[in-house]
N, CA, C and O of each residue as an XYZ file, in Angstrom:
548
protein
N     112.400     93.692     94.149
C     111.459     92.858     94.864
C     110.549     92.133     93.869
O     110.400     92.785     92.835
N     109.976     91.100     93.894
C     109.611     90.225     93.541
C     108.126     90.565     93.375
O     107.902     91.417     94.235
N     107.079     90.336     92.737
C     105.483     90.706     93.052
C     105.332     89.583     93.554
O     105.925     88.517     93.393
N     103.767     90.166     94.721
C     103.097     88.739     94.997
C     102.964     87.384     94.389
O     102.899     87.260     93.166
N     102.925     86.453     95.128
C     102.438     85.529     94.429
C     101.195     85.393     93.688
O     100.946     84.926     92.577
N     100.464     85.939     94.618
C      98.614     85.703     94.318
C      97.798     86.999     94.626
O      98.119     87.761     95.538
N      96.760     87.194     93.839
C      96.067     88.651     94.586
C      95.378     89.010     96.196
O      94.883     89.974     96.779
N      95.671     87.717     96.439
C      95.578     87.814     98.242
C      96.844     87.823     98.750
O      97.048     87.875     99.963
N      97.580     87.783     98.061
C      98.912     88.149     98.947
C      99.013     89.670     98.953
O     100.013     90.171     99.467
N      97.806     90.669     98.285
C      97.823     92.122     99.108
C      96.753     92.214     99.769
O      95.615     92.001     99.349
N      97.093     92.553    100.892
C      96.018     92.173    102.103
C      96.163     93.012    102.982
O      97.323     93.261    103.311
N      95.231     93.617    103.551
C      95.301     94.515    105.194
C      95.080     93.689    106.499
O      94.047     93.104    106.823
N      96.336     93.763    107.228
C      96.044     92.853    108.597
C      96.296     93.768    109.544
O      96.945     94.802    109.390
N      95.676     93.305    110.727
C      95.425     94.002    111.970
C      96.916     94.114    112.763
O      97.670     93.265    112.286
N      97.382     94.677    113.523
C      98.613     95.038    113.889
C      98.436     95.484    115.572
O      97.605     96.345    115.861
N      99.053     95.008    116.356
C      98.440     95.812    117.891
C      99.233     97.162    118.066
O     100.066     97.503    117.227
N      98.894     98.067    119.397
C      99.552     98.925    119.915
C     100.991     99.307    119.534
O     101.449    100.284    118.941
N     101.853     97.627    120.357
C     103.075     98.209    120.370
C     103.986     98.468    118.781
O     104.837     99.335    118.581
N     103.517     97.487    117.857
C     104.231     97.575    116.834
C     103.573     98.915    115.916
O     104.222     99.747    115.282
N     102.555     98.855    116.020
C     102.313    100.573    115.460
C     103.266    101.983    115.796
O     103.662    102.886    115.059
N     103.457    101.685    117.463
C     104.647    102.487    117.861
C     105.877    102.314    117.267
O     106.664    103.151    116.826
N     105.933    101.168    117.314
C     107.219    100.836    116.207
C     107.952    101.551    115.120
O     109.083    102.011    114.963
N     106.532    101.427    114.240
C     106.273    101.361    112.699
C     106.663    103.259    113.088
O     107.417    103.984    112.439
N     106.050    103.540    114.028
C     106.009    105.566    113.917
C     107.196    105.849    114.262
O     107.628    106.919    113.832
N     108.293    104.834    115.315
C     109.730    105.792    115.176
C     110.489    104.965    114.227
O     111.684    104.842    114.499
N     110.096    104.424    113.267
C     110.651    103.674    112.144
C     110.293    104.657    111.210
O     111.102    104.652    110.282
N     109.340    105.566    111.063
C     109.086    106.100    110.122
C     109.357    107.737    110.066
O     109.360    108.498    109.098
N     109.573    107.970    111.400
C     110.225    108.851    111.983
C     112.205    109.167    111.340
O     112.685    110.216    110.911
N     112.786    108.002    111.502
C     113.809    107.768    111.093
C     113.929    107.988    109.665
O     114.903    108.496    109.109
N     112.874    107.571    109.113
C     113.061    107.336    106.764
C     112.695    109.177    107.005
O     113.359    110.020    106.402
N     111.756    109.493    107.799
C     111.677    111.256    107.783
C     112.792    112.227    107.655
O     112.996    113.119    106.831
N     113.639    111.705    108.971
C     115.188    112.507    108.699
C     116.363    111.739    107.851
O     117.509    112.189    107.863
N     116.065    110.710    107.208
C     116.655    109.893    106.198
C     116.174    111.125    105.123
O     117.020    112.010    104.993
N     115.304    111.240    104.579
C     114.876    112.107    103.530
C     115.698    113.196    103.258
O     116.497    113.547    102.391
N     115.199    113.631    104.356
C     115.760    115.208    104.857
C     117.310    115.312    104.688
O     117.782    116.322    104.165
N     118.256    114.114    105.194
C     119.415    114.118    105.139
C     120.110    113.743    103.136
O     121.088    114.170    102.523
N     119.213    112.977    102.836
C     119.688    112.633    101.356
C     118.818    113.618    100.691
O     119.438    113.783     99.641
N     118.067    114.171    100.642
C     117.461    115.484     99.930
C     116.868    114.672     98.558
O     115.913    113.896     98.528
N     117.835    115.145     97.309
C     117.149    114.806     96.085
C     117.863    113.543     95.938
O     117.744    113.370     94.725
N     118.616    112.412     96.436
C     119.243    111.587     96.323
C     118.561    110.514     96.897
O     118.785    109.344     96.587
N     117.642    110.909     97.819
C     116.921    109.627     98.444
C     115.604    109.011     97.756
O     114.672    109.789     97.554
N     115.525    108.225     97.539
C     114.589    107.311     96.711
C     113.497    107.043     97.418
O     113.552    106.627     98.575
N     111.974    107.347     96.525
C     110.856    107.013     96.687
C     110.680    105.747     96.895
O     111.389    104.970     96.255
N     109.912    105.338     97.632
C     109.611    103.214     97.573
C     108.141    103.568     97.717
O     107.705    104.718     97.654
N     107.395    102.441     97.923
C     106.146    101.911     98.574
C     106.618    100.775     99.787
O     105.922    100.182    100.611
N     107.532    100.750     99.632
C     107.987     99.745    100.915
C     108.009    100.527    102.155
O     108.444    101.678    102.191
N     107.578     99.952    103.091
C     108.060    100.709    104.542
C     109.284    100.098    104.785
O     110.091    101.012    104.959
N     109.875     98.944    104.893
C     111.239     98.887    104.950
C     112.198     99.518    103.819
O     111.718     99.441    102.688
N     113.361    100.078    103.905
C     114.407    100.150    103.287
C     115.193    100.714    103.695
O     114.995    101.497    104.624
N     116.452    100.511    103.116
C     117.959    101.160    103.235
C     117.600    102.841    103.948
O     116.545    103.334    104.347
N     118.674    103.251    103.889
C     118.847    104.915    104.926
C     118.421    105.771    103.832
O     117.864    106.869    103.853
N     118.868    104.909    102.708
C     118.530    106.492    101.406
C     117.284    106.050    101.004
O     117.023    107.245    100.862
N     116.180    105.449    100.657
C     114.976    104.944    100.969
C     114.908    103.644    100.056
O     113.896    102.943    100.050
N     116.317    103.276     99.085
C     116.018    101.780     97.919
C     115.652    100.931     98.803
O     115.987    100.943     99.988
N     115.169    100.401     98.436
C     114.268     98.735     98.652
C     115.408     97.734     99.089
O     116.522     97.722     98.565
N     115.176     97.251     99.674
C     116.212     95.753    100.279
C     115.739     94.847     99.697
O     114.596     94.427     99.873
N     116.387     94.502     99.075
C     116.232     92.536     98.552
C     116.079     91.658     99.523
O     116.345     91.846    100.710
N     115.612     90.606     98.988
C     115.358     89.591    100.094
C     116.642     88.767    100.707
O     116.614     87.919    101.599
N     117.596     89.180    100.088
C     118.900     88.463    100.732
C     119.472     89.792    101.493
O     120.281     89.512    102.378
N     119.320     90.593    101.392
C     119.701     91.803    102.298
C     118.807     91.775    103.793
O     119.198     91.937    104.949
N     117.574     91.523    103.287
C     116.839     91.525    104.664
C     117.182     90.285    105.707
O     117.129     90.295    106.937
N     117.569     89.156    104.758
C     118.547     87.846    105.668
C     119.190     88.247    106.379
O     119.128     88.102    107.600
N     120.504     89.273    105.318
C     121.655     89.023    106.088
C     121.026     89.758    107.173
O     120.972     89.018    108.156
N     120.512     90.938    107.416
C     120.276     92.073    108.732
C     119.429     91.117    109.371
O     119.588     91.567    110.506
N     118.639     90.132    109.541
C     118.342     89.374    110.205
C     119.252     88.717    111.168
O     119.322     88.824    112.393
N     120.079     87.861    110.144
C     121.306     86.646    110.434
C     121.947     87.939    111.512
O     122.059     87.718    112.717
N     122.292     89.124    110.974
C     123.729     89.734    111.909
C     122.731     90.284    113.514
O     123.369     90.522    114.539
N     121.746     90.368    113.503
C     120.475     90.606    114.603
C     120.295     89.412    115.296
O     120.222     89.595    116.511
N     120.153     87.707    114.773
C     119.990     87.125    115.967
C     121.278     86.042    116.045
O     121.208     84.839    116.292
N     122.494     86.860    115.751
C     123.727     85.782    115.901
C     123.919     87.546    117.441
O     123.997     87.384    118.659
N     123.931     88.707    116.814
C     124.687     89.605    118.222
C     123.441     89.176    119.603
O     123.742     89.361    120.782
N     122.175     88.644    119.210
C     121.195     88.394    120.519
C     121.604     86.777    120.726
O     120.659     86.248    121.311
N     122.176     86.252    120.582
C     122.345     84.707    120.581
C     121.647     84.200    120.526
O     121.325     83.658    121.583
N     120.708     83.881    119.176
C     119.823     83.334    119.182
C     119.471     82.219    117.931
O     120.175     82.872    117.160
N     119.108     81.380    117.286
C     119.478     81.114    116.013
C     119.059     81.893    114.943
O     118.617     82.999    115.254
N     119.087     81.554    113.548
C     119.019     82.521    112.502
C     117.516     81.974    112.224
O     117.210     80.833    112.571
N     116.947     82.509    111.828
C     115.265     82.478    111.005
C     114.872     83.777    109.965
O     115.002     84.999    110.032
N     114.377     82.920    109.075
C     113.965     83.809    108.054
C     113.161     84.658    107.872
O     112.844     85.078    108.985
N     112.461     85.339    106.867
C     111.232     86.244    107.393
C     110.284     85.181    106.958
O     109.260     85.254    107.636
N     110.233     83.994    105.876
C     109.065     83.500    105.969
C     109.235     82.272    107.547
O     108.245     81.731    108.038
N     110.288     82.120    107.941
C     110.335     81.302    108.871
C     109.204     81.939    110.025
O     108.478     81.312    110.796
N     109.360     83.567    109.818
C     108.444     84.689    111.072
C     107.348     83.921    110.651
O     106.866     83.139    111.471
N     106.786     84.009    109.342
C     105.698     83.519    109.240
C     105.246     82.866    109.715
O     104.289     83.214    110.407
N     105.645     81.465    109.655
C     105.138     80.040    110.356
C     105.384     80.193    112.140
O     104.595     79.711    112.953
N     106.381     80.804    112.440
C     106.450     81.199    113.728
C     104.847     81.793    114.023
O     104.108     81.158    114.775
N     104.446     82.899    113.449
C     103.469     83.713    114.087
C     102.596     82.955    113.921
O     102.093     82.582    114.980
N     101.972     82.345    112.628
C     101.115     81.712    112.439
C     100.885     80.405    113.498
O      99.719     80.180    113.824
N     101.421     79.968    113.772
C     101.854     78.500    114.875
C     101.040     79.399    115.996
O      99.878     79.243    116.370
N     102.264     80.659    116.530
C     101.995     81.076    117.659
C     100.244     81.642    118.058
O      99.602     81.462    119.092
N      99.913     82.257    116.967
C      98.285     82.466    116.811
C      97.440     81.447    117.075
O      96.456     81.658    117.784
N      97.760     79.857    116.405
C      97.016     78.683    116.775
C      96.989     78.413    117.687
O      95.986     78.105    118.330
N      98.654     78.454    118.226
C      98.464     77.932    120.067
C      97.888     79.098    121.097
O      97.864     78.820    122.296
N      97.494     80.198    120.721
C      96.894     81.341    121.613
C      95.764     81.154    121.834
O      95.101     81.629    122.756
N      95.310     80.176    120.697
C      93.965     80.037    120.427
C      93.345     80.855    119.655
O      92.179     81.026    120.011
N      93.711     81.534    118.573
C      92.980     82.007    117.692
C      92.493     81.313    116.586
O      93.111     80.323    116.195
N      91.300     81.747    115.924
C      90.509     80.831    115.316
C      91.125     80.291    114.096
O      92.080     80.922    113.643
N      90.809     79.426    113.603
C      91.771     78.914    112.272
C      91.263     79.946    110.989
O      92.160     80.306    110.226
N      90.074     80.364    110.756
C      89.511     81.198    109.938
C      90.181     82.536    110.225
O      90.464     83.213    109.237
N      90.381     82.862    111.041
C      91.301     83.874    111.215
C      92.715     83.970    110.780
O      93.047     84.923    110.075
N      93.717     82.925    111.191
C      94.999     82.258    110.520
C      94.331     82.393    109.005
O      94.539     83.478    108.463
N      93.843     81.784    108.537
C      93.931     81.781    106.996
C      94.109     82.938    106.253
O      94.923     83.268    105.391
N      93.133     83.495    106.800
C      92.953     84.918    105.810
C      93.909     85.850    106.528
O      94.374     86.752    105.830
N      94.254     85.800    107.690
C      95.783     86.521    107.540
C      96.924     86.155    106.742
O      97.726     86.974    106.290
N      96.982     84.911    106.577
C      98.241     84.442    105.749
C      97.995     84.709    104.284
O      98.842     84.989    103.436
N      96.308     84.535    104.084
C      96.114     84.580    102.651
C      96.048     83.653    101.628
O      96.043     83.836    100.410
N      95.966     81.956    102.708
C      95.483     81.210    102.479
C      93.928     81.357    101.310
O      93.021     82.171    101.487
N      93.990     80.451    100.298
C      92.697     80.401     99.844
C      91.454     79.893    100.403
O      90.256     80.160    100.316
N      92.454     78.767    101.221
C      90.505     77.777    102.514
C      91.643     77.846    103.612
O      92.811     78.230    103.555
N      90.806     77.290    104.709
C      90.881     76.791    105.655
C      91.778     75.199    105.725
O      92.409     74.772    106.692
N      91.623     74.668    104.649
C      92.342     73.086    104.614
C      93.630     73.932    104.736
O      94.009     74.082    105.898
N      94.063     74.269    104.183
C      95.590     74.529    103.427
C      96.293     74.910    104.691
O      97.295     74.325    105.101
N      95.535     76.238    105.472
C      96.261     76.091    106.825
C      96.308     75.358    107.640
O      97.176     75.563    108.489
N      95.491     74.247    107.789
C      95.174     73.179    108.105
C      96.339     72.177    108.258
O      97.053     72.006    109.247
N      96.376     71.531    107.025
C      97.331     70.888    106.185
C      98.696     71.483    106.797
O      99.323     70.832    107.633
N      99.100     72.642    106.386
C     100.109     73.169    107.043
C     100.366     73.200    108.336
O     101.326     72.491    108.641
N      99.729     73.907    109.436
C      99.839     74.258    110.297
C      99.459     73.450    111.735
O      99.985     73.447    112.847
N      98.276     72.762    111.155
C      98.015     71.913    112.611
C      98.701     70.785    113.182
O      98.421     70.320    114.286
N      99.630     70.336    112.400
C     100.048     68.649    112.855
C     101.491     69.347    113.355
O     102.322     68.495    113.669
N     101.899     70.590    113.475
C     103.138     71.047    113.833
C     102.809     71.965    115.125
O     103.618     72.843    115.426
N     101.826     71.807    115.770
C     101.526     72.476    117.443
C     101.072     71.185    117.783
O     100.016     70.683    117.398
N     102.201     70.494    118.772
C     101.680     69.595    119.902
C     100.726     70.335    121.048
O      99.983     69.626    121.727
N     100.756     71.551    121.217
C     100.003     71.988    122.473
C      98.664     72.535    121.680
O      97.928     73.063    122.514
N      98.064     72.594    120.284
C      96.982     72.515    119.999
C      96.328     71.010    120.166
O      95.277     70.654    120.700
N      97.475     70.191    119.427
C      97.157     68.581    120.028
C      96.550     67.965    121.480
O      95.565     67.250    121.663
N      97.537     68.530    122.451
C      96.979     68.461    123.715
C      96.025     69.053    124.270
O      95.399     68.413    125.115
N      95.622     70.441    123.973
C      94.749     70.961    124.213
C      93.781     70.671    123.773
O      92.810     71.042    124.433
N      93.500     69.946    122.577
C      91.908     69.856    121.952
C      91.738     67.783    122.751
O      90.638     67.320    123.053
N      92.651     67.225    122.854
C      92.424     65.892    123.424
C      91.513     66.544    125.238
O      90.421     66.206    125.694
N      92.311     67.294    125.678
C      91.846     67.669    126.716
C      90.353     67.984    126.853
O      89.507     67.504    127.607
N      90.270     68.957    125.879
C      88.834     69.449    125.306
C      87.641     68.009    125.134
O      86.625     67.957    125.828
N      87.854     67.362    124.518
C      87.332     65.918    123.988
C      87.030     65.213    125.494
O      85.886     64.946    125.863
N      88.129     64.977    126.232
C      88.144     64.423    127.685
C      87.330     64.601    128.382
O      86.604     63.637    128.627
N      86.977     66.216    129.199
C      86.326     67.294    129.702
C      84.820     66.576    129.156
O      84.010     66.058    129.925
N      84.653     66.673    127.665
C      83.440     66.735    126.460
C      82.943     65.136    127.289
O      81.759     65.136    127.624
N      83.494     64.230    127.522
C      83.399     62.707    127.575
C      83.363     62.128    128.942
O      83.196     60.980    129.356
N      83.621     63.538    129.648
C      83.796     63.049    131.106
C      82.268     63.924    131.546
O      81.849     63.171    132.425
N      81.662     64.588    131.479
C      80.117     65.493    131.186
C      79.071     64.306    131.213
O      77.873     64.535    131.045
């Protein structure tokens, strides 16, 4: 694996309910992974990896992607593609842009900016609406 890019790319972000459940029978699983490879299974700091505990490369985590949303019929996306997915999806929920940043790990506010806003038409529509409402008062 590759190191961060930047020292904000190690960061603690907030996570809800269900994927915490997740993360516990995911971790549940590397438990009897252990147990089953004994002295053969490998230490990480990663929470993802293989059954014996090595680290997945970033073209390994593709392909188990690619073979996950070709059996759901769905198209292929990357993990930084998740990124811009979630990040998008956070803007159009309406979460604050100062919030987006420093989850991504953005250095300002422009940058997600720059990035992120001219690619949600329904932040577009929604803030014209906003303005309208503001002008029609």
């Amino acid at each position: 694996m590759k190191p961060p890019k930047t020292k904000r790319s190690m960061r603690t972000i907030s996570i809800d309910d269900t994927l915490v459940t997740e993360l516990k029978k995911y971790q549940t699983w590397q438990k009897r992974n252990k147990l089953k490879y004994g002295a053969n299974y490998i230490e990480q700091e990663y929470m993802i990896t293989q059954a014996n505990g090595k680290a997945l490369s970033e073209f390994r985590i593709n392909d188990i992607m690619k073979t996950i949303t070709n059996k759901a019929k769905l198209h292929h996306i990357s993990p930084h593609g998740l990124r811009h997915t979630h990040a998008i999806m956070l803007l159009e929920s309406g979460a604050d842009i100062k919030f987006v940043s420093d989850r991504l790990g953005h250095t300002n506010i422009k940058m997600t900016a720059d990035v992120y806003l001219h690619i949600t038409k329904k932040y577009e529509s929604e803030n014209i609406t906003k303005l309208d409402r503001y002008l029609s008062n």
